[in-house]
C-alpha positions as CSV (number, residue, x, y, z in Angstrom):
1,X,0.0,0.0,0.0
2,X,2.8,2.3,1.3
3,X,5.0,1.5,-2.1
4,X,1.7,2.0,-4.7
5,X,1.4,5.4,-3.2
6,X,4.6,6.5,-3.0
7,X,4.5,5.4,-6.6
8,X,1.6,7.4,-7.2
9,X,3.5,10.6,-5.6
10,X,6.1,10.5,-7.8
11,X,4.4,10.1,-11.0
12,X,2.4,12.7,-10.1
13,X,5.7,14.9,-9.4
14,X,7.2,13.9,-12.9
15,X,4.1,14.5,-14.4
16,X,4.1,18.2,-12.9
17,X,7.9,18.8,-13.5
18,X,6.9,17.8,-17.3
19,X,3.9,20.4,-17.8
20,X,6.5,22.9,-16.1
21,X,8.8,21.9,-18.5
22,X,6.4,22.3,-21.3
23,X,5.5,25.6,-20.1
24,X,8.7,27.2,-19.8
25,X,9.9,25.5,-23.1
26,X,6.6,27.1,-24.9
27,X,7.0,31.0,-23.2
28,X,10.8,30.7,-24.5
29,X,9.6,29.9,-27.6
30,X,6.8,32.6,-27.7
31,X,9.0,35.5,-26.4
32,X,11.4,34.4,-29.1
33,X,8.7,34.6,-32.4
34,X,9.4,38.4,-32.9
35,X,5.7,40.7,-33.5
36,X,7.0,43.8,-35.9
37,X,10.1,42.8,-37.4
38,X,12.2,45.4,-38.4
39,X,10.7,47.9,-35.8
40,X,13.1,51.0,-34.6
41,X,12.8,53.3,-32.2
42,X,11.6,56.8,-32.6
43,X,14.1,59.6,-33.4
44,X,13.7,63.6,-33.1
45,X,12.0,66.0,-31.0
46,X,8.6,64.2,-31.1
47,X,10.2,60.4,-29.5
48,X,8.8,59.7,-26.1
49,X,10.9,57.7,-23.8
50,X,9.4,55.3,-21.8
51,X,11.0,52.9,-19.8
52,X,10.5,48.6,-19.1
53,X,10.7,47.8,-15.4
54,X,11.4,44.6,-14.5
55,X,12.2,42.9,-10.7
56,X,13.1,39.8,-12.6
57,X,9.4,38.5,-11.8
58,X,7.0,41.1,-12.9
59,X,7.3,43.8,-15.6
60,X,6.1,47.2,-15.8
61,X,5.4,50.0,-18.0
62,X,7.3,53.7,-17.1
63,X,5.9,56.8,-18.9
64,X,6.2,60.6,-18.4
65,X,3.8,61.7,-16.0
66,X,2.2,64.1,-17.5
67,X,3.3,65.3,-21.2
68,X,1.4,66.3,-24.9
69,X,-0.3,63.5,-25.3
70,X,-1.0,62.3,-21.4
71,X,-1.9,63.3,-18.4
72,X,-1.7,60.3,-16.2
73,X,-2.4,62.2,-12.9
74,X,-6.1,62.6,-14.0
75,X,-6.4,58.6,-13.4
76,X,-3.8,58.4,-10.7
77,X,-3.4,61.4,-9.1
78,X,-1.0,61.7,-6.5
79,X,-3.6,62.2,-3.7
80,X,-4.1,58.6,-3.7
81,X,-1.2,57.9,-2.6
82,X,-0.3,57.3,1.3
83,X,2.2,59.3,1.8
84,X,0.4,62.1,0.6
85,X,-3.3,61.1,2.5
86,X,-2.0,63.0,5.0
87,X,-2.0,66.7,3.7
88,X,1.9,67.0,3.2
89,X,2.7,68.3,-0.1
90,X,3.1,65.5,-2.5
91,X,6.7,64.6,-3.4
92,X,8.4,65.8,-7.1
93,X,6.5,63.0,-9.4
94,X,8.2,63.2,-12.4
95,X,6.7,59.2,-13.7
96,X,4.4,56.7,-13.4
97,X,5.0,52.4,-13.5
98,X,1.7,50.6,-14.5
99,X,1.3,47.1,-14.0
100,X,-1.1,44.3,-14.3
101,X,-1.4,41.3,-12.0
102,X,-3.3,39.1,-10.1
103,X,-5.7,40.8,-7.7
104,X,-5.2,38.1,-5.0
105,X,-1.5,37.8,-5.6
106,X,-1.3,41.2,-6.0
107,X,-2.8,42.5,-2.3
108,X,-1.4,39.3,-0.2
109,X,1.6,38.7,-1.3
110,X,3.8,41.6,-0.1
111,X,7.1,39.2,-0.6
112,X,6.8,36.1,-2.6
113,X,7.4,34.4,0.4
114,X,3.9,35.1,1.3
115,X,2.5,33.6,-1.9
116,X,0.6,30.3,-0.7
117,X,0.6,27.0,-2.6
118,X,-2.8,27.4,-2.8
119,X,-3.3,30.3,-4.1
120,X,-0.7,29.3,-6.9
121,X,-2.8,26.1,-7.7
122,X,-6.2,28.1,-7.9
123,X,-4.4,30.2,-10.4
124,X,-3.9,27.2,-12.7
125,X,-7.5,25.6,-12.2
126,X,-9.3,29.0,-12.5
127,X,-7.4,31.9,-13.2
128,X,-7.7,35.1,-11.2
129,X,-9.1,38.7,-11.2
130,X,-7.1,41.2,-12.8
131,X,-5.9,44.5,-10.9
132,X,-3.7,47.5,-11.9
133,X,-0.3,48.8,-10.1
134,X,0.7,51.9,-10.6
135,X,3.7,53.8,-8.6
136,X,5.2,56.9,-9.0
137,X,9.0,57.6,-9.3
138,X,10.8,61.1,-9.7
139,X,13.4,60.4,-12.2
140,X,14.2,57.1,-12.6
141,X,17.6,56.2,-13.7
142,X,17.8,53.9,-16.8
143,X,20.0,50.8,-15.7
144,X,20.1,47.0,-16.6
145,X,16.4,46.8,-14.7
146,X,14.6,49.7,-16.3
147,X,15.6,49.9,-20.1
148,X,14.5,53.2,-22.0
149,X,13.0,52.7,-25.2
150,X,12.4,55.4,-27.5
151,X,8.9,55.3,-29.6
152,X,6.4,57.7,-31.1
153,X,4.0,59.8,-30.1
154,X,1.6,56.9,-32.6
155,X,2.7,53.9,-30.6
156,X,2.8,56.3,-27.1
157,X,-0.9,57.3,-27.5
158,X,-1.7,53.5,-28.7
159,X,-0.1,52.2,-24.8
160,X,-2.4,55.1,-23.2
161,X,-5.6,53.6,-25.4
162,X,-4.8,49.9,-24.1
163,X,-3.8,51.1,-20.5
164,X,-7.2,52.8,-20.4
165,X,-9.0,49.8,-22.0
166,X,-7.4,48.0,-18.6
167,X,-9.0,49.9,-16.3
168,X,-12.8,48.5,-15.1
169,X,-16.0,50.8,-15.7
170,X,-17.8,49.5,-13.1
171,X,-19.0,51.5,-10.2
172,X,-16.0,51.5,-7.1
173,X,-13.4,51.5,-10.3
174,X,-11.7,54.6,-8.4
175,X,-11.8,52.5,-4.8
176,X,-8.1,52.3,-4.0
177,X,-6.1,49.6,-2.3
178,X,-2.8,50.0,-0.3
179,X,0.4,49.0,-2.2
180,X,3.6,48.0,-0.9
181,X,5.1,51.3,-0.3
182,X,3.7,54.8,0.5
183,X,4.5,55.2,-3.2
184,X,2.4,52.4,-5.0
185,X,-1.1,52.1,-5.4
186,X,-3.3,49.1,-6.5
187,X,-7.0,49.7,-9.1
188,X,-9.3,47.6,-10.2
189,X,-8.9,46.1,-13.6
190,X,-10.3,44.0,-16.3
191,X,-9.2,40.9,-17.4
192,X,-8.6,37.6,-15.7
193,X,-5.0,36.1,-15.3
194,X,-3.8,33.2,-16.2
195,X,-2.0,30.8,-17.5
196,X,-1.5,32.3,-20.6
197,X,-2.4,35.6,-19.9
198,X,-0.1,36.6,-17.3
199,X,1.4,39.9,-15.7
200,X,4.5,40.0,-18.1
201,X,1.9,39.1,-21.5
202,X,-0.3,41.9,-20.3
203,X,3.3,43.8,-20.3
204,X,4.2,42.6,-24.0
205,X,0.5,42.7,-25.1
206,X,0.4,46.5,-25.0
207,X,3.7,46.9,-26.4
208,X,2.3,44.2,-29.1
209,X,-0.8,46.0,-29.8
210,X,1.0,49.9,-30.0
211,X,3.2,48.0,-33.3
212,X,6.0,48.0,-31.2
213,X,8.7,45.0,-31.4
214,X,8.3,42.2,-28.6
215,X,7.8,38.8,-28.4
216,X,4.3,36.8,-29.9
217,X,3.9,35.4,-26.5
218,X,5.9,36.7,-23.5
219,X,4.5,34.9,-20.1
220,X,7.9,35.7,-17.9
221,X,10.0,39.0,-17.2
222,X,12.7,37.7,-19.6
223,X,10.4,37.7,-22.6
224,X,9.5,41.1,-22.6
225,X,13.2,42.3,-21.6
226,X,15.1,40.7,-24.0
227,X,13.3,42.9,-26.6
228,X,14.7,45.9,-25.2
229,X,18.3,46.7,-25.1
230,X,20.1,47.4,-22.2
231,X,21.1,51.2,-21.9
């Protein structure tokens, strides 16, 4: 009895090691089958420079606060904030990082540590609400971790359209939850995560759908960063 079941364990644990496998094998393939071939970045006075966050789990989107084509503190205005609920004058924003995640993951998972097996495994059964993070910097400094990318003011207002289509339009859409920092914020979003449509695909799905080169598919950090060169 003891034997057949320990049997049954570990076929069950090759049989998970093989769909991880599969899985990994299949986003490095995705992130690797290039959408716009031959794309370049913007040059001249009119190139906006965005920036690609990553923290080697999640990716995120860094734009210009405010500039022609965008004011982003009209969605997310500073007031939201927690360091600035308070009445002291709001800190020299000069950007904004927007995300998409899982809403559970998202507000009970602090550190990774935190992230429970079964919360992981109700993921892959049944996916997960979407939510939007959004934090704001003052000057971030390009580096190997946020990667500027020059693109045009086309392809910048196309990532406002898609970051907007994110967004619910339900009733409570502007409720705000508590991010990890006095800096970071969380919305409510569209979308459900999962398998396939993940954090970092949400990431590379904008950049896919403003014409800008990425990967077809690009479910981890390192299939959206490879696309972008390293300052």
């Amino acid at each position: 009895m003891a034997r057949g079941l320990a049997r049954g364990f570990a076929v069950a644990v090759a049989a998970l090691a093989g769909m991880l496998a599969i899985y990994a094998v299949a986003g490095w393939i995705g992130s690797s089958l290039p959408a716009h071939r031959g794309w370049e970045q913007a040059r001249g006075p009119d190139a906006v420079e965005i920036m690609i966050g990553s923290n080697g789990v999640h990716t995120e989107i860094v734009m210009p606060r405010v500039n022609a084509d965008m004011d982003w503190t009209a969605l997310f205005p500073a007031s939201d904030l927690a360091v600035n609920r308070d009445g002291r004058v709001a800190a020299p924003y000069t950007h904004v990082a927007i995300s998409w995640g899982e809403r559970e993951v998202f507000l009970g998972t602090p550190t990774w540590a935190d992230l429970s097996p079964v919360t992981v495994a109700r993921i892959v059964a049944t996916g997960g609400e979407g939510l939007l993070h959004v934090a704001h910097y003052v000057r971030p400094a390009p580096s190997t971790h946020y990667r500027p990318l020059r693109i045009s003011r086309a392809e910048y207002r196309m990532i406002i359209q898609e970051i907007r289509r994110s967004l619910t339009d339900r009733a409570g859409s502007r409720i705000v939850h508590p991010g990890y920092s006095p800096q970071d914020v969380f919305y409510d979003a569209k979308g459900t995560y999962t398998l396939y449509t993940t954090c970092n695909e949400w990431t590379g799905g904008v950049l896919r759908r403003a014409g800008i080169a990425t990967g077809a598919w690009t479910p981890f950090p390192g299939g959206v960063m490879k696309w972008v060169p390293e300052p």
